[in-house]
NUVEX-791745 format. One record per atom (N, C-alpha, C, O): residue number from 1; x, z, y negated; atom name. Coordinates in Angstrom, 1 decimal, always signed. Each point is the difference from the previous one (the first is absolute). Layout:
BEGIN
ATOM pos      u      w      v site
ATOM NUM      X      Z      Y   CA
...
***
This chain:
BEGIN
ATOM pos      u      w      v site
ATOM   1  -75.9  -39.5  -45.2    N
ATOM   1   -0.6   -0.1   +1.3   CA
ATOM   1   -1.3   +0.9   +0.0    C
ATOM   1   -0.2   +0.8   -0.9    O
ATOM   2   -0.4   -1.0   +1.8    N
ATOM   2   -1.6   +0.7   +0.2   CA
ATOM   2   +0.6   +0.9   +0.9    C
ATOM   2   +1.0   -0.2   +0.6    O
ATOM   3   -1.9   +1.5   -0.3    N
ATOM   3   +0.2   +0.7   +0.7   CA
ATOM   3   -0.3   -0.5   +1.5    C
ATOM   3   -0.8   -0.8   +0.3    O
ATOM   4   +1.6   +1.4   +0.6    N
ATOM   4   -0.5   -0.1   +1.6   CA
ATOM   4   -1.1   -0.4   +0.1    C
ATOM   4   -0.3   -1.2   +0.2    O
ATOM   5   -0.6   +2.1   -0.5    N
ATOM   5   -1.2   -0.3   +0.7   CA
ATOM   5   -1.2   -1.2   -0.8    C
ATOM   5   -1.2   -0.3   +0.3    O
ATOM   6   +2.0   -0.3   -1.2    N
ATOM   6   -0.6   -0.9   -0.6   CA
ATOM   6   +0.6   -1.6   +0.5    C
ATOM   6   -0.2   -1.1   -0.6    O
ATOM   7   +1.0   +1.3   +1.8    N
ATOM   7   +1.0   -1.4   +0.0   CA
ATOM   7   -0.8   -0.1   +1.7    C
ATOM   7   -0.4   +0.7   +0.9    O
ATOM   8   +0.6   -1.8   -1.3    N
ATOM   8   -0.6   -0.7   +1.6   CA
ATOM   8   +1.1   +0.2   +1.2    C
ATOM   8   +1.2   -0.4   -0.1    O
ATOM   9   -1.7   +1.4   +1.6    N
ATOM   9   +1.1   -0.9   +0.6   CA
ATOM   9   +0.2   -0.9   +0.9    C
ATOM   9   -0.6   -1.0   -0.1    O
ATOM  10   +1.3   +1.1   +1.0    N
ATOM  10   +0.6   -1.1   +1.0   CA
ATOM  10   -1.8   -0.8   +0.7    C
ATOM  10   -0.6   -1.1   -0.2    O
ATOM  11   +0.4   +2.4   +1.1    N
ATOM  11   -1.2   -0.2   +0.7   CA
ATOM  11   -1.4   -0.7   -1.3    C
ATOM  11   -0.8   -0.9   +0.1    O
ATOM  12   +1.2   +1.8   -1.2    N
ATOM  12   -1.8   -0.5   -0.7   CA
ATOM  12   +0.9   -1.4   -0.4    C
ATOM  12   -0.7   -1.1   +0.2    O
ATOM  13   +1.7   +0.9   -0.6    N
ATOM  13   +0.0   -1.1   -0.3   CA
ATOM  13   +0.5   -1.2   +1.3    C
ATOM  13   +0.8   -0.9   -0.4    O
ATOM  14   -1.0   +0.9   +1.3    N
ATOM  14   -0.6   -0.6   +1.0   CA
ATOM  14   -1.4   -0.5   +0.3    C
ATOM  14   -0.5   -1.1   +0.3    O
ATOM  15   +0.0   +2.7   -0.7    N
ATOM  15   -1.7   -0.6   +0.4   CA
ATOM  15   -0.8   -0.7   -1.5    C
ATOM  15   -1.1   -0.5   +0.0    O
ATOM  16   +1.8   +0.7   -0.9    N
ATOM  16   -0.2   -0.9   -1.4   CA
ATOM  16   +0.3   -1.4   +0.4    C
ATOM  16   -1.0   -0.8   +0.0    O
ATOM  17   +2.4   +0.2   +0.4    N
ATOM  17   -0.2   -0.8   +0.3   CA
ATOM  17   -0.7   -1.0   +0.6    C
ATOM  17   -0.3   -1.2   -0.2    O
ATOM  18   +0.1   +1.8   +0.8    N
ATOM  18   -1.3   -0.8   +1.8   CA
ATOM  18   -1.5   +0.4   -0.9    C
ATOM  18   -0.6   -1.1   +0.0    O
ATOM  19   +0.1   +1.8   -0.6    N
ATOM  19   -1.2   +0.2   -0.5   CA
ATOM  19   -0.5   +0.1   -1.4    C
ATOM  19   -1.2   +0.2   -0.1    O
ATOM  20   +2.1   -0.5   -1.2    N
ATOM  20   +0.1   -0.1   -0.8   CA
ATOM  20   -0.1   -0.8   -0.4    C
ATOM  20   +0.8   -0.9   +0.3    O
ATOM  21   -2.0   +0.5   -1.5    N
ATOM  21   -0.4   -0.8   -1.0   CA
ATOM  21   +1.1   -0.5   -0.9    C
ATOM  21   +0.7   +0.7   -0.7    O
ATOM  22   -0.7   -1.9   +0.8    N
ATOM  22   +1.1   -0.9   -1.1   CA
ATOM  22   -0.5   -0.1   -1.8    C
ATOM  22   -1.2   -0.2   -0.3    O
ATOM  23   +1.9   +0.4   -0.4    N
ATOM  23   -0.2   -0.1   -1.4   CA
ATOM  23   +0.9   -1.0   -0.5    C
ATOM  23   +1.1   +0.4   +0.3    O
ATOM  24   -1.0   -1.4   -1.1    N
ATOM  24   +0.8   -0.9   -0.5   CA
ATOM  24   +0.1   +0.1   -1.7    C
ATOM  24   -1.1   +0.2   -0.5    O
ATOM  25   +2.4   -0.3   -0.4    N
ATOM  25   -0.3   -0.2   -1.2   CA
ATOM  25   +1.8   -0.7   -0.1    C
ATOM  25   +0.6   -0.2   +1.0    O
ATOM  26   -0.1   +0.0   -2.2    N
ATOM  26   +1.0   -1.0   -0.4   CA
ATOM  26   +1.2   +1.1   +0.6    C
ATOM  26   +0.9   -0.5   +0.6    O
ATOM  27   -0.9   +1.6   -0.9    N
ATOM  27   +1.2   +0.3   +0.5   CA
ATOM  27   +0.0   +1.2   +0.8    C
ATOM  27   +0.9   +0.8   -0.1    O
ATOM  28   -2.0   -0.4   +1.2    N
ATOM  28   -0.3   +1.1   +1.1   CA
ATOM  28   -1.1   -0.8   +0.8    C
ATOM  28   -1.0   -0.6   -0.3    O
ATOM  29   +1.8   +1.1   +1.8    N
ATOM  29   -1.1   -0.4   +1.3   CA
ATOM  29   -0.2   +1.5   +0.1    C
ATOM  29   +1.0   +0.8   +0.1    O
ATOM  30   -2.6   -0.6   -0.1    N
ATOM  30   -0.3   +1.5   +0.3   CA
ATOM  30   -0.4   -0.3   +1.5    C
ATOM  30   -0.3   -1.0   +0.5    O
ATOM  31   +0.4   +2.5   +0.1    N
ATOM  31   -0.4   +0.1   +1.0   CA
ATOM  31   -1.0   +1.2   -0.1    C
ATOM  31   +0.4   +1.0   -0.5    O
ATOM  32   -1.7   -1.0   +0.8    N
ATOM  32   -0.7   +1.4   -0.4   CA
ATOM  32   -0.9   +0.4   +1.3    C
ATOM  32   -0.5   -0.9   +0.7    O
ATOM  33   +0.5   +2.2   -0.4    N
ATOM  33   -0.8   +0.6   +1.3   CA
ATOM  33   -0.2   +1.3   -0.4    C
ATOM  33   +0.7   +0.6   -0.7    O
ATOM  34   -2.1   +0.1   +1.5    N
ATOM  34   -0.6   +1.0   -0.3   CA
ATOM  34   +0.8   +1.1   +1.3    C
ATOM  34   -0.1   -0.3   +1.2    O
ATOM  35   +0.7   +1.2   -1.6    N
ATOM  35   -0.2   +1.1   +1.1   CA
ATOM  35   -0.9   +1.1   +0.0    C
ATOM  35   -0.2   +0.8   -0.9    O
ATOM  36   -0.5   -0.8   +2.1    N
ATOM  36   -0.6   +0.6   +0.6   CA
ATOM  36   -0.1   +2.1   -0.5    C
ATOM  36   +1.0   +0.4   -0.7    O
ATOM  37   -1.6   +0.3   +0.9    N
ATOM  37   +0.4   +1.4   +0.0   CA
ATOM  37   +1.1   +0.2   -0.9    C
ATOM  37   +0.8   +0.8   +0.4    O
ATOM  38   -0.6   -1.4   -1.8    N
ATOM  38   +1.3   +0.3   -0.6   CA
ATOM  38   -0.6   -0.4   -1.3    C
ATOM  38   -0.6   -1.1   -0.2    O
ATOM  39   +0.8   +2.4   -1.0    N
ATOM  39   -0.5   -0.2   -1.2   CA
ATOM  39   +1.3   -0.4   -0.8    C
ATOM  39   -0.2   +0.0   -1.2    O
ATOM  40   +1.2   -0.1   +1.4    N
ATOM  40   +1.4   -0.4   -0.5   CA
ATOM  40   +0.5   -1.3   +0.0    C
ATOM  40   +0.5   -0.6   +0.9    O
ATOM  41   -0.7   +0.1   -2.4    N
ATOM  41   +0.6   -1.4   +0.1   CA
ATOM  41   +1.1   -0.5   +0.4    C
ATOM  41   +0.7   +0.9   -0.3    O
ATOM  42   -0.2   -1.7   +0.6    N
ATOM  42   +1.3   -0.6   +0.6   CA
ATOM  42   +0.6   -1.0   -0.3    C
ATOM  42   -0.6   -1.0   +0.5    O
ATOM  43   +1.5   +0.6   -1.1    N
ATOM  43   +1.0   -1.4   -0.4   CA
ATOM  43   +1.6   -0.4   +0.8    C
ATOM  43   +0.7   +0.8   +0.7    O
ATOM  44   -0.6   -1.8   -1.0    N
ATOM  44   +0.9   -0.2   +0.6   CA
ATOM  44   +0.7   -1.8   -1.2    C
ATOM  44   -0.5   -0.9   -0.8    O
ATOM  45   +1.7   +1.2   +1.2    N
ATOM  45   +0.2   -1.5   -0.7   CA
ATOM  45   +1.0   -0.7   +0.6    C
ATOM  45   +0.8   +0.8   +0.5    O
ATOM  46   -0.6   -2.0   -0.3    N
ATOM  46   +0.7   -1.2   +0.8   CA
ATOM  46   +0.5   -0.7   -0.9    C
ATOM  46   -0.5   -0.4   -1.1    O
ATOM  47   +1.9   +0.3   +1.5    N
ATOM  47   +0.6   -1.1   -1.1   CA
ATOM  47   +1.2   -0.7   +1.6    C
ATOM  47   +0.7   +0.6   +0.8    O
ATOM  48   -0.9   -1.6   -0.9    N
ATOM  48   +1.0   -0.7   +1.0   CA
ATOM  48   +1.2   -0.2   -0.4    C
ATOM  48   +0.4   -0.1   -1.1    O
ATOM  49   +0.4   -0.1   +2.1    N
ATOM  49   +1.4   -0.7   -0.6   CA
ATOM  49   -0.3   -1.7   -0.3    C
ATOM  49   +1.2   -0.5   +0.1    O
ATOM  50   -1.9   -0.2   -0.2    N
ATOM  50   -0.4   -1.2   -0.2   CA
ATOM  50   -0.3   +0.2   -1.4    C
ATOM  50   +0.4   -0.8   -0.8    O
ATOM  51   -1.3   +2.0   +0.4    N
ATOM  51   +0.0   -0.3   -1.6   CA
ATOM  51   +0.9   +1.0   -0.8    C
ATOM  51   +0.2   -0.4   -1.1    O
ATOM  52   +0.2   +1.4   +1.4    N
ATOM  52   +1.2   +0.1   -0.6   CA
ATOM  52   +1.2   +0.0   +1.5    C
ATOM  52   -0.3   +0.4   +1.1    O
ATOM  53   +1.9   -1.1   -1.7    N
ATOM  53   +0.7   +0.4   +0.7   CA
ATOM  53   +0.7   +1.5   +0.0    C
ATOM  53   +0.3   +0.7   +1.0    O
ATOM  54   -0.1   -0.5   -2.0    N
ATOM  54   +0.8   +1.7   -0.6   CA
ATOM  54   -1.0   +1.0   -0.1    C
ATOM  54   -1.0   -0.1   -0.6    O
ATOM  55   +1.6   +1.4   +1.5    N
ATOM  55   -0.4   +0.7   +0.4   CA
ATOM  55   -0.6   +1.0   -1.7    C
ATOM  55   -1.0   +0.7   -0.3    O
ATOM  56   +1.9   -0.9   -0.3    N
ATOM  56   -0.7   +0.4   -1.2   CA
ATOM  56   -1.1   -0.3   -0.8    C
ATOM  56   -0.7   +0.8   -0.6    O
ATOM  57   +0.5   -2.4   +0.6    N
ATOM  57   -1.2   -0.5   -0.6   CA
ATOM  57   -1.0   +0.3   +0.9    C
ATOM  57   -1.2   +0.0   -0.5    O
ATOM  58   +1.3   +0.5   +2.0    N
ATOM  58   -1.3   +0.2   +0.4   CA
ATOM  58   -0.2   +1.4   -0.6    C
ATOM  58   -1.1   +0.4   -0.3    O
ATOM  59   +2.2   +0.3   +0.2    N
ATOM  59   -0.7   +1.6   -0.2   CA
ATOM  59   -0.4   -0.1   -1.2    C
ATOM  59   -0.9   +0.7   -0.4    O
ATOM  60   +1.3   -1.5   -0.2    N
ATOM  60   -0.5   +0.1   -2.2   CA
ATOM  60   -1.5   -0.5   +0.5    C
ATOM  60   -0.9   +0.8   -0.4    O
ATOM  61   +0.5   -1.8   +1.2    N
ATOM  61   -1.4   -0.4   +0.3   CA
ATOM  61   -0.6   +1.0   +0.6    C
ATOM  61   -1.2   +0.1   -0.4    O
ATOM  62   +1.6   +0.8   +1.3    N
ATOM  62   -0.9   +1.0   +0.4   CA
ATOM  62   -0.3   +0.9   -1.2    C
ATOM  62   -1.1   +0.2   -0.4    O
ATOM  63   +2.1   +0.3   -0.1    N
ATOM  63   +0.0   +1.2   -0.8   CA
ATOM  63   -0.8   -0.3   -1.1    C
ATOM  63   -0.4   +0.8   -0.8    O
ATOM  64   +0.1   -2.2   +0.6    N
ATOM  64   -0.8   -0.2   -1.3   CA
ATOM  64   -2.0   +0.1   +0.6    C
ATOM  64   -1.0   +0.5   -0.5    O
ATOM  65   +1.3   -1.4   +1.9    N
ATOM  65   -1.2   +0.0   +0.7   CA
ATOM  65   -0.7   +1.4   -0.1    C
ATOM  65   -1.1   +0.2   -0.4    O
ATOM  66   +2.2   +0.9   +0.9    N
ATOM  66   -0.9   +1.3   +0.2   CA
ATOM  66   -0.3   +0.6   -1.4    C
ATOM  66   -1.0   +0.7   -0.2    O
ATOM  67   +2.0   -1.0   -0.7    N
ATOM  67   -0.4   +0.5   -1.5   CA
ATOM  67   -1.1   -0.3   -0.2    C
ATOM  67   -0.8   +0.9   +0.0    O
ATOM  68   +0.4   -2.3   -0.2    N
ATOM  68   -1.0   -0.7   -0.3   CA
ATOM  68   -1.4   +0.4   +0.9    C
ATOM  68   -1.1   +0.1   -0.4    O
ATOM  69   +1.4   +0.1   +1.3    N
ATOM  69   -1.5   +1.1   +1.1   CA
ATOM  69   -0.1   +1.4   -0.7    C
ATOM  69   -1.0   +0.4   -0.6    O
ATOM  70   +2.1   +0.2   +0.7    N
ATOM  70   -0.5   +1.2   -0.7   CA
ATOM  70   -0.2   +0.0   -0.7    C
ATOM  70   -0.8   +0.9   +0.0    O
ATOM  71   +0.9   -1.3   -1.5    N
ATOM  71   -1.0   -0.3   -1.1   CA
ATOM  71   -1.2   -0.4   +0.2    C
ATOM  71   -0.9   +0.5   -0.7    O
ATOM  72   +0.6   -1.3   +1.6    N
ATOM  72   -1.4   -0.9   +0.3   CA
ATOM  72   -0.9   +1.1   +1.1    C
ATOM  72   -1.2   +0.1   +0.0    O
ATOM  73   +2.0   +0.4   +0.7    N
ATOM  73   -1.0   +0.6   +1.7   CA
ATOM  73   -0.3   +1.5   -0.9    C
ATOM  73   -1.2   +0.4   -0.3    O
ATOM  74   +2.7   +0.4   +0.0    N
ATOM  74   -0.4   +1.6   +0.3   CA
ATOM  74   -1.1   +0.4   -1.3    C
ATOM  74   -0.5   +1.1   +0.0    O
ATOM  75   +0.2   -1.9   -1.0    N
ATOM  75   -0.9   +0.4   -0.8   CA
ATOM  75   -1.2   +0.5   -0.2    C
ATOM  75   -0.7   +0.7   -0.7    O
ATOM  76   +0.5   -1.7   +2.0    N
ATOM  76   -1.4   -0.2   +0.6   CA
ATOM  76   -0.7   +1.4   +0.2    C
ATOM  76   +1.0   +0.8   +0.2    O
ATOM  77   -2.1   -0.1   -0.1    N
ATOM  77   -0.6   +1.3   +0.6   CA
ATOM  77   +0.1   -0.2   +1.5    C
ATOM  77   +0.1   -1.0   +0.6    O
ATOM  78   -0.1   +2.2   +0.0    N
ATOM  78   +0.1   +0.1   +1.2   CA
ATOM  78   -0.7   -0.4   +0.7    C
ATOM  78   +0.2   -0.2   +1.2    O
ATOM  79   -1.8   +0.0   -2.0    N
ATOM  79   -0.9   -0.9   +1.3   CA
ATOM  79   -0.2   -1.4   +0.1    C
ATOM  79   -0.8   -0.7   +0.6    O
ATOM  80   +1.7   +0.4   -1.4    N
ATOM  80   +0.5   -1.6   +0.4   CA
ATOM  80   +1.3   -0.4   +1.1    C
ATOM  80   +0.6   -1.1   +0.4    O
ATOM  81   -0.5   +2.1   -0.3    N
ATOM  81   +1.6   -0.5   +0.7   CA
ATOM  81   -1.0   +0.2   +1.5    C
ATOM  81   -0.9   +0.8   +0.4    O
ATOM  82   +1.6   -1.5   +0.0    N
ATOM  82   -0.4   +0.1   +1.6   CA
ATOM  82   +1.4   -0.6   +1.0    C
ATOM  82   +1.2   -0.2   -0.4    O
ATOM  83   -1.8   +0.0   +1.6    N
ATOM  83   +1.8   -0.4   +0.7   CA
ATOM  83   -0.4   -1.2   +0.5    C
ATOM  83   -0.2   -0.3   +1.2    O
ATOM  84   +0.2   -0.5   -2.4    N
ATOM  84   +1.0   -1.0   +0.0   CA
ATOM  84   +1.3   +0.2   +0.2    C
ATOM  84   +0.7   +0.9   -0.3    O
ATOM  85   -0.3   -2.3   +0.9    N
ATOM  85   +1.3   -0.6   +0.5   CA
ATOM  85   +0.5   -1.2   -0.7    C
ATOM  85   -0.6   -1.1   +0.4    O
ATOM  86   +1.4   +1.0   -1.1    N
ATOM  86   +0.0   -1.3   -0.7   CA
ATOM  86   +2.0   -0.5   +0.0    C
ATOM  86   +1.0   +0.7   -0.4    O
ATOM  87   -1.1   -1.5   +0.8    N
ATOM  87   +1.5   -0.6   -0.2   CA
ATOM  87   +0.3   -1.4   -0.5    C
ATOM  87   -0.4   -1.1   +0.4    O
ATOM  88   +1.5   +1.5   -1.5    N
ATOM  88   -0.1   -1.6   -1.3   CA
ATOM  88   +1.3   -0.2   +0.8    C
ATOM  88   +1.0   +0.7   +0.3    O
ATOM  89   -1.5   -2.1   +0.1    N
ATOM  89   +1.5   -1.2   +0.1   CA
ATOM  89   +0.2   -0.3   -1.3    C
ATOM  89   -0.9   -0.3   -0.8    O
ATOM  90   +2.2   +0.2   +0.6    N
ATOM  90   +0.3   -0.9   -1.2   CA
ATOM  90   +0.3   -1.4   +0.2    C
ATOM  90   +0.2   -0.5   +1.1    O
ATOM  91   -0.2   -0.2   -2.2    N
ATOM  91   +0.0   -1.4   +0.1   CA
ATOM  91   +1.5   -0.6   -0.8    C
ATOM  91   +0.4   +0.8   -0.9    O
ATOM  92   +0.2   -1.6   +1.0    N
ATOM  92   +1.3   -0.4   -0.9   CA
ATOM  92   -0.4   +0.1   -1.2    C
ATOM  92   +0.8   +0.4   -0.8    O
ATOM  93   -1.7   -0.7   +0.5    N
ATOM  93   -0.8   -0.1   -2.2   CA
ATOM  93   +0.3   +1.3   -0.2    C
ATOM  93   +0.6   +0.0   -1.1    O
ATOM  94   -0.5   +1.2   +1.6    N
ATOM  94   -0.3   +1.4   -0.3   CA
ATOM  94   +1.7   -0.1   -0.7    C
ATOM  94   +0.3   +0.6   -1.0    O
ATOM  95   +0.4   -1.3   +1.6    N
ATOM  95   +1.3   +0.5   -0.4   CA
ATOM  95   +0.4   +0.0   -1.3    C
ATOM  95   -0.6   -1.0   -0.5    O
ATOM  96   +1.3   +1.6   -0.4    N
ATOM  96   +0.2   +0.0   -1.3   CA
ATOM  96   -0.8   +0.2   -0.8    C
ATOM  96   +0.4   -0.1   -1.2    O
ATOM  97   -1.9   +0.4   +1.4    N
ATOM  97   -1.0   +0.5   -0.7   CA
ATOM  97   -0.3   +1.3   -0.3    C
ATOM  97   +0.2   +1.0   +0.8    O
ATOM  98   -0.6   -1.1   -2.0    N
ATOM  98   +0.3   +1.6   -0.8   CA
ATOM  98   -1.2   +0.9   +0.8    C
ATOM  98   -0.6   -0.5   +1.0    O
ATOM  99   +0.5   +1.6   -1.3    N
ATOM  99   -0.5   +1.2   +0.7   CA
ATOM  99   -1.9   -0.7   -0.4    C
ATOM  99   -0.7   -0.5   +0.9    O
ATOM 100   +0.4   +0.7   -2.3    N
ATOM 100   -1.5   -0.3   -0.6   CA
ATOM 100   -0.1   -1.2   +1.2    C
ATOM 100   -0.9   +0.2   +0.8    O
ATOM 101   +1.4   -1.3   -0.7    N
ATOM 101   -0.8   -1.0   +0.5   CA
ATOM 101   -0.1   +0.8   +1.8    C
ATOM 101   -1.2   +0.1   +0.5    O
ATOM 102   +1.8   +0.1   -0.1    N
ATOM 102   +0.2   +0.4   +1.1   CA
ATOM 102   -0.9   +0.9   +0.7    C
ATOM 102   -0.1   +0.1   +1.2    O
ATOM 103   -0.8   +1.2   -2.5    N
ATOM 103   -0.8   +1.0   -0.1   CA
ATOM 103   -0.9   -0.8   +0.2    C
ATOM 103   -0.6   +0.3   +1.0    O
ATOM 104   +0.3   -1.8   -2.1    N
ATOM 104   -1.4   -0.4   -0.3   CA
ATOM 104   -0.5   -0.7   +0.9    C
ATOM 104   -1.1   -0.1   +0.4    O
ATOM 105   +2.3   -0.5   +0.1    N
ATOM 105   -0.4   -1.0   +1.9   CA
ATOM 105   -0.7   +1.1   +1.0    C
ATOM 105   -1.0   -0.5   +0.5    O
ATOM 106   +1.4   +1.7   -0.2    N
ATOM 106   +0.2   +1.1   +1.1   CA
ATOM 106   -1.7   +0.0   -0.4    C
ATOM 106   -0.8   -0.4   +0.8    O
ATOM 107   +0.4   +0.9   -2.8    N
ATOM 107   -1.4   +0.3   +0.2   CA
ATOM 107   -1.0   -0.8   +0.5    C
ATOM 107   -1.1   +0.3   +0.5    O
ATOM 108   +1.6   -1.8   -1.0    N
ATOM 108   -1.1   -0.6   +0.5   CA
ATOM 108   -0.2   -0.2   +1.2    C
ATOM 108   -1.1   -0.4   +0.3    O
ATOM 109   +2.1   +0.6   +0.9    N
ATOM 109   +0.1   -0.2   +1.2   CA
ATOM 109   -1.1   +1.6   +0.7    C
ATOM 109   -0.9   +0.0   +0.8    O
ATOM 110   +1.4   +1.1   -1.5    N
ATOM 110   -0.6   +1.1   +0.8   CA
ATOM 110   -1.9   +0.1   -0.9    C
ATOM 110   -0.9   +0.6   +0.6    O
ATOM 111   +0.7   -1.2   -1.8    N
ATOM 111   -1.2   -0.3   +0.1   CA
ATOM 111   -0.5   -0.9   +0.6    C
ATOM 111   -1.2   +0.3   +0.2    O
ATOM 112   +1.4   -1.5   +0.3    N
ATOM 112   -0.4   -1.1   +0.9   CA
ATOM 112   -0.7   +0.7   +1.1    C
ATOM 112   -1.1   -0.3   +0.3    O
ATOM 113   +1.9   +1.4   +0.5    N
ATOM 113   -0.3   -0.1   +1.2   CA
ATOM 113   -0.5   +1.9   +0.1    C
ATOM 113   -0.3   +0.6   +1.0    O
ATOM 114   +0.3   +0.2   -2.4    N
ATOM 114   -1.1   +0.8   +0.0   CA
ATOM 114   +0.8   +1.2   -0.1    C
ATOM 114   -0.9   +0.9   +0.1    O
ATOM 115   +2.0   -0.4   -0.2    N
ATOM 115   +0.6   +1.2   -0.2   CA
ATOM 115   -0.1   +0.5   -1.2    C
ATOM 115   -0.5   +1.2   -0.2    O
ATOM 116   +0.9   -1.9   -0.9    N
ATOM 116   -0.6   +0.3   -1.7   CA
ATOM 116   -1.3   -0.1   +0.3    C
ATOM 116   -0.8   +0.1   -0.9    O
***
């Protein structure tokens, strides 16, 4: 897991919702928004009970999601990170897919839309 202050909460991810840029690729609907006054990036990840039913397969999908960010986000120098807000839906394809492919979808999605 990411620290507190790196996880989206209830309220930002509300106003992500309603104001938040859509990103599409085969197996993540991103959701991405800038906050304001906040140099701390922020994630979040969505897995429904529609695409997995067991409570486990979703935590194996998070736990790989956030691996796969921290390899990708915290490397970065500190004057790239900014606060952003970004939250990956997953898609049913994601399921049973190994960690690498799962990494390589995430980068092309967070270079699309300008965080890498």
């Amino acid at each position: 897991m990411f620290p507190k202050k790196n996880r989206i909460t209830k309220r930002e991810f509300d106003e992500l919702m309603k104001n938040g840029r859509v990103f599409h690729s085969p197996l993540f609907s991103l959701r991405f928004g800038n906050k304001k006054n906040d140099d701390i990036p922020k994630f979040a990840f969505v897995i429904s009970k529609k695409v997995a039913k067991n409570a486990s397969d979703r935590n194996i999908l998070k736990r790989r999601g956030f691996h796969a960010l921290r390899e990708l986000i915290f490397p970065l120098s500190v004057e790239k990170r900014s606060g952003h807000m970004v939250a990956f839906f997953f898609k049913k394809e994601a399921i049973g897919l190994k960690f690498k492919d799962i990494k390589k979808d995430m980068e092309i999605l967070l270079k699309k839309n300008g965080v890498l």
